[in-house]
C-alpha positions in Angstrom: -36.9 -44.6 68.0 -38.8 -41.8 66.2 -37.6 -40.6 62.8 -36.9 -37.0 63.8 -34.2 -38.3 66.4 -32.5 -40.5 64.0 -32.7 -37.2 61.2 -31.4 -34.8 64.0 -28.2 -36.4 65.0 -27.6 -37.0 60.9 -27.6 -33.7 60.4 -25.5 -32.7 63.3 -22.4 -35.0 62.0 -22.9 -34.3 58.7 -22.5 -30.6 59.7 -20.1 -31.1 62.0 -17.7 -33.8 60.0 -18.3 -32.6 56.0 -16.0 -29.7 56.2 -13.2 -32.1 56.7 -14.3 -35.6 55.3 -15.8 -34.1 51.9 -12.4 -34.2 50.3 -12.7 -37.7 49.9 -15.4 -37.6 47.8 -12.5 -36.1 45.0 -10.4 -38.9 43.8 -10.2 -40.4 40.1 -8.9 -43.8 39.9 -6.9 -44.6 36.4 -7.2 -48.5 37.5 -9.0 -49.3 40.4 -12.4 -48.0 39.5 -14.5 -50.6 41.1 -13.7 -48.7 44.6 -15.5 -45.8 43.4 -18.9 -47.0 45.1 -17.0 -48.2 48.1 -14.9 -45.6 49.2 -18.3 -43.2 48.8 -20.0 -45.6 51.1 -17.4 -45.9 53.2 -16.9 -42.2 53.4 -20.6 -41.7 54.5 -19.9 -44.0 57.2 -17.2 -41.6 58.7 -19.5 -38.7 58.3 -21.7 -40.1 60.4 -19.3 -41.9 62.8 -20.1 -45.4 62.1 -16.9 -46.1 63.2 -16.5 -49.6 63.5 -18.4 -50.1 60.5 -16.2 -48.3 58.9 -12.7 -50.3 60.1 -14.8 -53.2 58.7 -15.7 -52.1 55.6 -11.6 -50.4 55.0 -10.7 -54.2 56.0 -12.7 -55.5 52.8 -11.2 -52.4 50.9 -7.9 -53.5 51.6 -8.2 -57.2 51.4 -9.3 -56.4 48.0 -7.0 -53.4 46.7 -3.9 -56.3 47.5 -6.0 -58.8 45.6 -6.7 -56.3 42.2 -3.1 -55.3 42.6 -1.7 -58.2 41.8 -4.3 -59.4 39.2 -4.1 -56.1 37.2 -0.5 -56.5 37.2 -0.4 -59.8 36.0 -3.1 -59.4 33.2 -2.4 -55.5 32.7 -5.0 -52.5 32.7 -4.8 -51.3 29.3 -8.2 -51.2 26.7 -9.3 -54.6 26.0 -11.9 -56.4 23.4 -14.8 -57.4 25.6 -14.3 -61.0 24.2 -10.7 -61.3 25.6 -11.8 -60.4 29.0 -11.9 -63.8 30.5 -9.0 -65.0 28.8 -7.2 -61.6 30.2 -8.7 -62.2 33.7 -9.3 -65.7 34.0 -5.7 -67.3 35.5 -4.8 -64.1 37.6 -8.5 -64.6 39.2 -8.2 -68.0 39.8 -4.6 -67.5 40.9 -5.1 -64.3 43.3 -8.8 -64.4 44.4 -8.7 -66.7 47.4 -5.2 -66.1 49.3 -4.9 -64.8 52.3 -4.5 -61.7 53.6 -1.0 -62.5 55.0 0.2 -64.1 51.3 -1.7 -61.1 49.5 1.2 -58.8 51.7 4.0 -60.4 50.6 3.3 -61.7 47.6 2.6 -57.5 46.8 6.2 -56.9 48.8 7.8 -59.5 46.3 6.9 -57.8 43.0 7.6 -54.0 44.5 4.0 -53.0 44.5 4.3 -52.3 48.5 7.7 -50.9 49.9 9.0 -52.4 52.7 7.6 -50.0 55.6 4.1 -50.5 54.0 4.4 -53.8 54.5 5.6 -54.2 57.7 2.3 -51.9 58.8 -0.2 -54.3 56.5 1.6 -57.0 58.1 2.5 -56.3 61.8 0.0 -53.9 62.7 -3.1 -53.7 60.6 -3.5 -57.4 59.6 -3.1 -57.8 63.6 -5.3 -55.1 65.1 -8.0 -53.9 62.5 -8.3 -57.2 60.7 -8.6 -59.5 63.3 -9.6 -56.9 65.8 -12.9 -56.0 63.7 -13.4 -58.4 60.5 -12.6 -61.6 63.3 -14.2 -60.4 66.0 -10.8 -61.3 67.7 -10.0 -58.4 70.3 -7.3 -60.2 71.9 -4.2 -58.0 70.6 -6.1 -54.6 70.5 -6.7 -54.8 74.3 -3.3 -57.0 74.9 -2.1 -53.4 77.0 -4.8 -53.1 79.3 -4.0 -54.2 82.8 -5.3 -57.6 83.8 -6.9 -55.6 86.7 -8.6 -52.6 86.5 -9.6 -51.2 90.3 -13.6 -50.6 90.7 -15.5 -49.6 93.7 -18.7 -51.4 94.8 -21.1 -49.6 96.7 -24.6 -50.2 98.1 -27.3 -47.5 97.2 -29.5 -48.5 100.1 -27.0 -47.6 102.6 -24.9 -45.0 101.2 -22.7 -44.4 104.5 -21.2 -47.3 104.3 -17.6 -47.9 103.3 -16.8 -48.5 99.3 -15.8 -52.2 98.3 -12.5 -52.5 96.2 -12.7 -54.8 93.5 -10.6 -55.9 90.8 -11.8 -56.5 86.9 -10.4 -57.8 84.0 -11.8 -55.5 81.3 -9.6 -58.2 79.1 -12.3 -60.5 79.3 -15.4 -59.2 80.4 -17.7 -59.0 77.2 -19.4 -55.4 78.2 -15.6 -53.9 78.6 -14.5 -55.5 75.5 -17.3 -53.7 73.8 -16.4 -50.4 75.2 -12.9 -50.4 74.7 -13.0 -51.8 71.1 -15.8 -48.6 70.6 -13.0 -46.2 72.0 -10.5 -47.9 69.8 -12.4 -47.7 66.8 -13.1 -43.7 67.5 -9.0 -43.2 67.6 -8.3 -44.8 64.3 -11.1 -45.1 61.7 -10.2 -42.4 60.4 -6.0 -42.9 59.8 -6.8 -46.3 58.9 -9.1 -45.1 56.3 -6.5 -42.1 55.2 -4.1 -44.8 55.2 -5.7 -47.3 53.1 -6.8 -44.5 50.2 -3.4 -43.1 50.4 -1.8 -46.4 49.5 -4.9 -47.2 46.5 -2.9 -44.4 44.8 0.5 -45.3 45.6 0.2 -48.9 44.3 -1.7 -47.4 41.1 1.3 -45.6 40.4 3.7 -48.0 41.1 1.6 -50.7 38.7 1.6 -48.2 35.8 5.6 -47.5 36.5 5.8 -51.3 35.7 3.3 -51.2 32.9 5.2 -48.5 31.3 8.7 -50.1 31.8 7.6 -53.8 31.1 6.3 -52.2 27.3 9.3 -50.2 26.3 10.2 -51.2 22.9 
């Protein structure tokens, strides 16, 4: 593919999708600053509609905010000698870095940095759909509401007169239909689950210097 085709249609969504996604570039993080990088990167990939790359990349966003979360409030966020940071770091690493999506949610829901509603999203739709959907490859429960028989004509190009063939596919399990519906899917909701996920990066950075502040009162 020449250059000029591939500069052409980055131009056009940058045009067309700026306007609206540029106010995601504006956001100053008073913990998580490590996302800086990654939301930006992940922002240019909804600019220019790299939309399941972008479900991906939110699902590694996640994974990890849930992760930090719980680290930062076990070791704290406050300014810290450079030679105390792997005594500060060290056990909530080694205790946090490895779980599973799945204990990451609750263990979150257990010490109040996720309400209840949140977590029953993380839990019952987006650990279901958009992590195992995308980061798995697992398109089982994203297409789990799609007949098990979609009605398709077959017809002969050589003799066009006669009558068209009714057949019956599974779109379920035919690889090229599974690619095109998991493409329409990730068009519908890239975006919200992106929105979603940067909305609740604040939410949980509030809620861990809430603690921070009531856990130091003298």
């Amino acid at each position: 593919m020449e250059k000029e085709v591939f500069g052409k249609s980055f131009i056009e969504k940058l045009d067309k999708n700026f306007p609206e996604l540029s106010k995601n570039f504006d956001f100053r993080f008073k913990i998580f600053s490590e996302f800086n990088t990654l939301i930006f990167e992940l922002n240019k990939c909804l600019i220019l509609e790299l939309n399941r790359a972008s479900i991906t990349l939110t699902n590694h966003l996640l994974e990890r905010l849930l992760k930090l979360a719980l680290i930062y409030d076990e070791s704290g966020f406050g300014p810290t000698p450079l030679e105390e940071w792997n005594k500060k770091f060290g056990e909530p690493n080694k205790k946090y870095s490895s779980i599973s999506l799945g204990n990451s949610i609750e263990l979150c829901k257990k010490k109040g940095l996720i309400s209840d509603s949140e977590k029953d999203i993380l839990f019952n739709t987006i650990r279901v759909l958009m992590r195992n959907g995308f980061s798995h490859a697992d398109s089982t429960d994203i297409l789990a509401n799609i007949p098990d028989e979609t009605p398709m004509f077959l017809g002969n190009l050589k003799r066009p007169n006669d009558k068209l063939k009714e057949i019956g596919v599974n779109q379920k399990i035919i690889p090229t239909f599974q690619a095109l519906q998991m493409e329409d899917f990730a068009k519908e909701n890239a975006k919200p689950y992106f929105h979603f996920v940067f909305k609740l990066i604040h939410k949980i950075e509030i809620r861990i210097i809430e603690r921070n502040k009531t856990l130091n009162k003298p």
